[in-house]
C-alpha positions as CSV (number, residue, x, y, z in Angstrom):
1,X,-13.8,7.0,24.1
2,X,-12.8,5.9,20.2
3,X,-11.9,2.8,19.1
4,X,-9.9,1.4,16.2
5,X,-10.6,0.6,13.1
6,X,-8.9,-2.4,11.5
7,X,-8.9,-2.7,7.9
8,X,-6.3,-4.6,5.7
9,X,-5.5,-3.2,1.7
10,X,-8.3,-5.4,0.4
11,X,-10.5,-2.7,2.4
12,X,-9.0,0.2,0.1
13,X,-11.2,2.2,-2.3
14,X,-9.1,1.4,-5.3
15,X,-8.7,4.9,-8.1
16,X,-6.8,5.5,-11.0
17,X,-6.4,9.1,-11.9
18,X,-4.7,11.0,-14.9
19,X,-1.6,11.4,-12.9
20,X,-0.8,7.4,-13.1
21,X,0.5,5.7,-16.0
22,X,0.5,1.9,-15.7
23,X,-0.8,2.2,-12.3
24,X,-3.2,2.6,-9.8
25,X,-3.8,3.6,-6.2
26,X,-5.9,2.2,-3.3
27,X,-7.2,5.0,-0.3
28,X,-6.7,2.9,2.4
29,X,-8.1,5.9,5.3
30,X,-9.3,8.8,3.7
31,X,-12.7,10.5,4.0
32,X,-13.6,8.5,0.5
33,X,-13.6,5.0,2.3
34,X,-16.5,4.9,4.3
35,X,-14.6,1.9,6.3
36,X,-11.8,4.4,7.8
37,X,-13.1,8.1,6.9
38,X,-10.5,9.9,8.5
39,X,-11.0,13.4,8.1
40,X,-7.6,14.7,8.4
41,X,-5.4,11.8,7.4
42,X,-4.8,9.8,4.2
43,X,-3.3,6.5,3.6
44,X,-3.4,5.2,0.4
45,X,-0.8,2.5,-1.6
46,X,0.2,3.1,-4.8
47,X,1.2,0.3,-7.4
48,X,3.1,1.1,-10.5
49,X,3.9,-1.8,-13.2
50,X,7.4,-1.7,-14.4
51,X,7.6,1.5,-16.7
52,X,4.6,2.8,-15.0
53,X,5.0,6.4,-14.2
54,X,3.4,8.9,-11.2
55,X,3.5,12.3,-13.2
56,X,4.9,15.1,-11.3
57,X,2.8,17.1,-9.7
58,X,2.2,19.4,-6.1
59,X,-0.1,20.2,-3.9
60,X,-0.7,22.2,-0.3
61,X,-0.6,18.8,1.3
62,X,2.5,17.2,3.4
63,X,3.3,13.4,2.3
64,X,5.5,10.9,3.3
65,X,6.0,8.1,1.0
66,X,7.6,4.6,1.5
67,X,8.6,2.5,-0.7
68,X,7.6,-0.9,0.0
69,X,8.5,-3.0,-2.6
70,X,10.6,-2.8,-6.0
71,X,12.8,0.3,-6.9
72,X,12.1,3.0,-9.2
73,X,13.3,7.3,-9.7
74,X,11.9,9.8,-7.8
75,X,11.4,13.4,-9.1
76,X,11.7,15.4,-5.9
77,X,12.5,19.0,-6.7
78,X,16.3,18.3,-6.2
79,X,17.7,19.3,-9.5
80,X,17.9,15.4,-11.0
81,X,16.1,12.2,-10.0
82,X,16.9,9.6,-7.2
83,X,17.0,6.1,-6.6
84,X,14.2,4.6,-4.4
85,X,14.0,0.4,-3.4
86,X,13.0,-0.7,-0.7
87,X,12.7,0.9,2.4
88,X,13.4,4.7,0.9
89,X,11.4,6.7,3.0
90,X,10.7,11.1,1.6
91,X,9.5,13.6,2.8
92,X,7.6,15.8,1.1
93,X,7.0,19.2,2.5
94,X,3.5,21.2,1.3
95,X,3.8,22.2,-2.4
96,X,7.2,19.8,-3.4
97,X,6.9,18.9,-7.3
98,X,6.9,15.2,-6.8
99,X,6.6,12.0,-9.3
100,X,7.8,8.5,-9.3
101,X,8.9,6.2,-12.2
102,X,9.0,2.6,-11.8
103,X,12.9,1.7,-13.7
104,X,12.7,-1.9,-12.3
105,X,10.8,-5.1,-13.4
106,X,8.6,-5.9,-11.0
107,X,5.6,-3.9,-9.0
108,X,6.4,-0.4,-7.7
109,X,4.7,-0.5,-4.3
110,X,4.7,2.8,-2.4
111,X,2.9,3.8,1.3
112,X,1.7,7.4,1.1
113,X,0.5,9.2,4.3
114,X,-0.5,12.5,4.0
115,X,-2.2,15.3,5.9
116,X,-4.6,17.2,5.0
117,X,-6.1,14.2,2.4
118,X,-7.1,15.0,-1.3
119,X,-10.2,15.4,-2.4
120,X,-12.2,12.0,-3.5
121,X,-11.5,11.1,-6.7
122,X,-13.7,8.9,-9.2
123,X,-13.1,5.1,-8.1
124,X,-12.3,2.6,-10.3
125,X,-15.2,0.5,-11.3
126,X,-14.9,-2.5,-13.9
127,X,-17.8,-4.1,-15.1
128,X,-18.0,-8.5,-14.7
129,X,-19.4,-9.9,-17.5
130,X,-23.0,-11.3,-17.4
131,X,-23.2,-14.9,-16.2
């Protein structure tokens, strides 16, 4: 029988990819954390700083994001964009155009699940300077 795996944000592989502006993203469970390589699931939280930006984009996969803190637009095919705070939860069916915008002024903080998980994308590394 399986057992869980407990991991906490701090346990995320943390990315930033062409598609963020002013942010970044952390893959929480996805095959590119070795600490919850789920191979049909993805978790990752997204932060945007205000006027950050999540370019539109689509893809095969199914997502659901939630917003977990701040408020923003979302770009969700419908024609025009919509207000998202707090507890905004979307669907977004295989192949939506989807993008967020962070309109308020503090940290955009959004939940995405999605099924089956992009492919692994170069983490962020900084370098610490020399001691």
């Amino acid at each position: 029988m399986a057992h869980a795996t407990i991991i906490t944000e701090r346990d995320g592989v943390p990315l930033v990819t062409n598609s963020f502006c002013r942010g970044f993203m952390l893959r929480v469970v996805h095959p590119q954390n070795p600490k919850a390589p789920s191979e049909s699931l993805a978790v990752t939280v997204f932060y945007l700083h205000p006027g950050g930006v999540l370019e539109p984009h689509h893809h095969v996969a199914e997502e659901v994001y939630v917003v977990l803190e701040g408020e923003g637009k979302g770009h969700f095919g419908l024609g025009k964009p919509v207000d998202i705070r707090k507890g905004t939860y979307i669907y977004l069916p295989s192949d939506c155009e989807h993008g967020i915008e962070n309109t308020g002024d503090e940290i955009l903080k959004v939940l995405c699940a999605m099924s089956p998980p992009n492919p692994p994308f170069p983490e962020w590394k900084s370098k610490r300077p020399q001691d």
